[in-house]
C-alpha positions in Angstrom: 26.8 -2.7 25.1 28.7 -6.1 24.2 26.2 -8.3 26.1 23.2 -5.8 23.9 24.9 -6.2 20.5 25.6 -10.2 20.7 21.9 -10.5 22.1 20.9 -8.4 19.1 22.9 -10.5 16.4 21.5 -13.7 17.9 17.4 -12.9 18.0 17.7 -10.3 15.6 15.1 -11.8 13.8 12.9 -12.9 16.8 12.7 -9.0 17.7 12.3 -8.0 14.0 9.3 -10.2 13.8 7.7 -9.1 17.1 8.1 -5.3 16.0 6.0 -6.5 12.8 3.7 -8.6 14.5 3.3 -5.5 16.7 2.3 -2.9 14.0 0.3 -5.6 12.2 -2.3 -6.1 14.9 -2.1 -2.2 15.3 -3.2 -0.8 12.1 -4.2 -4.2 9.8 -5.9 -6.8 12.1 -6.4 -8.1 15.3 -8.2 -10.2 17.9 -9.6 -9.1 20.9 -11.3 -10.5 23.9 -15.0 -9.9 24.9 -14.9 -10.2 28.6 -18.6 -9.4 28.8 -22.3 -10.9 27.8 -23.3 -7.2 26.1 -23.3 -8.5 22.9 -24.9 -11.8 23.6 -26.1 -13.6 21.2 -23.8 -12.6 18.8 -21.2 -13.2 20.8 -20.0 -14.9 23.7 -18.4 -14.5 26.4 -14.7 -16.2 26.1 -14.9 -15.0 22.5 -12.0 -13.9 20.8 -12.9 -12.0 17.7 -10.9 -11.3 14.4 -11.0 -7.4 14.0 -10.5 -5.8 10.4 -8.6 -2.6 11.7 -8.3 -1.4 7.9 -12.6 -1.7 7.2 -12.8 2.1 8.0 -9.5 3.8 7.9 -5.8 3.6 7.6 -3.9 5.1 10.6 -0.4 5.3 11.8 0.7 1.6 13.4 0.5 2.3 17.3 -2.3 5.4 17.0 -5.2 6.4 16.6 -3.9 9.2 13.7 -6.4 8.5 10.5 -3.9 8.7 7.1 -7.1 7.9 4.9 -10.6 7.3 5.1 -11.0 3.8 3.2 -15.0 3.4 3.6 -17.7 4.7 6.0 -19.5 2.4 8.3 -22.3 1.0 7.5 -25.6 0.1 9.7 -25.6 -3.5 11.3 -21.6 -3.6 11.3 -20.0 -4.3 14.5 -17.6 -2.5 15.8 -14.7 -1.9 18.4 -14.5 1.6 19.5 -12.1 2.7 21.3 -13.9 5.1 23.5 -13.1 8.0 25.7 -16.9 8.3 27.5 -16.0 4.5 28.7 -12.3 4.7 29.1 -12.2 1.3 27.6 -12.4 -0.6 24.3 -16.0 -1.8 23.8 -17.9 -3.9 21.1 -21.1 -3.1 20.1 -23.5 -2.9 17.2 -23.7 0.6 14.9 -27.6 1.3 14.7 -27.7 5.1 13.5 -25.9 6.9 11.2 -25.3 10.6 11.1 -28.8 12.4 10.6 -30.5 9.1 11.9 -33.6 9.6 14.3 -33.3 7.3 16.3 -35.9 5.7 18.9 -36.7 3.2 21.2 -40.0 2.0 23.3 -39.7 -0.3 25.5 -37.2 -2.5 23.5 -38.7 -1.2 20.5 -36.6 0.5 18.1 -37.6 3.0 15.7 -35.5 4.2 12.9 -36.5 7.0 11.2 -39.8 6.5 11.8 -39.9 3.0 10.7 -40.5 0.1 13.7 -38.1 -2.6 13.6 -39.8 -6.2 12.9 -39.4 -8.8 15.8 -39.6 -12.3 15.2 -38.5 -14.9 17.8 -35.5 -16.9 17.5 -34.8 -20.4 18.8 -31.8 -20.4 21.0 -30.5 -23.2 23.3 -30.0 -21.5 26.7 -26.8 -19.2 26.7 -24.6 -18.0 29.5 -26.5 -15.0 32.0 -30.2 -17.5 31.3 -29.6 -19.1 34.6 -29.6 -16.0 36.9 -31.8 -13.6 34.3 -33.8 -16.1 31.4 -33.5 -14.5 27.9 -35.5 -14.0 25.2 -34.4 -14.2 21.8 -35.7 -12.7 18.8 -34.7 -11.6 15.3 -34.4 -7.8 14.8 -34.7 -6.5 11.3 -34.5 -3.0 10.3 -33.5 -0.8 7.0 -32.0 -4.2 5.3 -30.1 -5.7 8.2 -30.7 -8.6 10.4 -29.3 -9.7 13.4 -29.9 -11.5 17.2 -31.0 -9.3 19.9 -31.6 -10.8 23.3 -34.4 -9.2 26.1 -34.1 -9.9 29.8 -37.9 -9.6 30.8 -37.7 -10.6 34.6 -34.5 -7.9 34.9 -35.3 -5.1 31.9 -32.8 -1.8 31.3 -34.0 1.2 32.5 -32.7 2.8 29.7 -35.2 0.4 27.6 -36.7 3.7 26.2 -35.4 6.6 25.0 -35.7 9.8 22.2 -36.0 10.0 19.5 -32.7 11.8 19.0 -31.1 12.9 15.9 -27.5 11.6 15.7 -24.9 14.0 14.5 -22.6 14.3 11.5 -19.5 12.7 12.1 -20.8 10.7 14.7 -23.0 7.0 15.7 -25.2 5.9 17.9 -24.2 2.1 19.2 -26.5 -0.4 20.6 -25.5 -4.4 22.5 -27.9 -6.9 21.1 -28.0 -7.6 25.0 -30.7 -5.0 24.9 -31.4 -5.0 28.7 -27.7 -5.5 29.8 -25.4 -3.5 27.7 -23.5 -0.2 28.8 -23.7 1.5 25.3 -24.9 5.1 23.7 -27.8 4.8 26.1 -24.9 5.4 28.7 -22.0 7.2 26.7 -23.9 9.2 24.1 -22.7 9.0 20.7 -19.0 7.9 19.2 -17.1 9.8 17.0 -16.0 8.1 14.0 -12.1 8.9 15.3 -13.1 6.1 18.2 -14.0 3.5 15.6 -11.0 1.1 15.4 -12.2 -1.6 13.5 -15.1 -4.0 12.3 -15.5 -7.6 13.5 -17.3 -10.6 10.9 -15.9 -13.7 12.8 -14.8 -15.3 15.8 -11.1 -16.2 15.9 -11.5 -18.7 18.6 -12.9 -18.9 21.5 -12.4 -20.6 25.3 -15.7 -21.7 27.7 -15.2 -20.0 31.2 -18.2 -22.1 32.8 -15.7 -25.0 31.7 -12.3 -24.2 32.6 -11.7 -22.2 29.4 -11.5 -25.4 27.5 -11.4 -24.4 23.8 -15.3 -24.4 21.9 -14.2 -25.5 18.6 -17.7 -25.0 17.3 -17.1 -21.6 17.7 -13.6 -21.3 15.8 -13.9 -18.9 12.6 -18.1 -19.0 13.4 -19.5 -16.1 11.2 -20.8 -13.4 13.7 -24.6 -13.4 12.6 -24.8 -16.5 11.6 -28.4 -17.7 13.2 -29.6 -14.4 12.0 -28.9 -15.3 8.3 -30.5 -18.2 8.7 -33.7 -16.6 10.4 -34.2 -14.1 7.9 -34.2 -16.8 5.1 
């Protein structure tokens, strides 16, 4: 107990800070990994993301219990979800609402009865073009924009499915890595309770092909970015 309270009275504001830090990055903001290409373009692998865990709702620092509601999520918005269909904490892109219909042909995708409007998009080669070349094209839909990227040689065979009608209190997700993306084509719809936050921006992000050297051109990048400029 000695050896406890001298530790305590030297770093007592070390482990005061920590505890902070700690609730700060549970229930305010936070930056987490993508380990995967699902979301490519957007974002890349070795990206570290800034996550706004307040755009949606306020919970109690180290759960997942909702105090308030703050604002509902919108369509196009990216989003961590903490989910319990994939046992893990994913990224991907919220494409229907509740009471969407939602569909998709062949890389297609239909919302509400309206096609989505493809226009290509010119990319230098990204990480996964190598082994699978990707296309890259400009999906807008209902007022939002963004990069989606097609692997014709190696296409999901989930590339078509519904049209399904997603519920109340609930989304359907989608990886702009159309054809290699484990999302509600796999898990079904997330329940707003999963949501955990929205991400806008890279925090920073390290190369693996390049021994995780840092790629300061990607450092605060806005997520979207070359779809903005597309759409102009």
């Amino acid at each position: 107990m000695r050896m406890f309270g001298k530790f305590w009275r030297d770093n007592k504001s070390l482990v005061a800070f920590l505890f902070l830090m700690v609730l700060f990055r549970s229930a305010v903001a936070d930056w987490n990994v993508v380990p995967s290409g699902s979301m490519l373009p957007t974002i890349r692998e070795g990206d570290r993301i800034f996550v706004d865990k307040m755009a949606y709702d306020l919970r109690v620092p180290l759960t997942h219990i909702a105090i308030a509601h703050l604002h509902d999520p919108q369509r196009g918005d990216i989003v961590t979800i903490d989910s319990s269909a994939a046992h893990e904490l994913i990224v991907k892109r919220l494409i229907g609402l509740p009471g969407d219909r939602v569909a998709m042909r062949d890389n297609v995708l239909y919302v509400n009865g309206v096609r989505a409007d493809y226009r290509p998009l010119q990319l230098k080669p990204l990480p996964g073009d190598a082994a699978s070349p990707g296309d890259y094209l400009t999906e807008r839909f209902d007022g939002v924009a963004h990069s989606v990227r097609l692997s014709p040689e190696a296409p999901s065979p989930r590339n078509s499915f519904g049209p399904v009608v997603v519920p109340q209190g609930e989304y359907l997700m989608l990886g702009d890595n159309r054809d290699d993306s484990a999302d509600s084509r796999y898990f079904g719809f997330f329940p707003r309770k999963e949501l955990m936050g929205r991400t806008r921006h890279v925090a920073f992000s390290l190369d693996p092909d390049h021994f995780y050297l840092p790629r300061f051109e990607r450092f605060g990048a806005s997520l979207d970015a070359a779809s903005s400029v597309a759409s102009r």
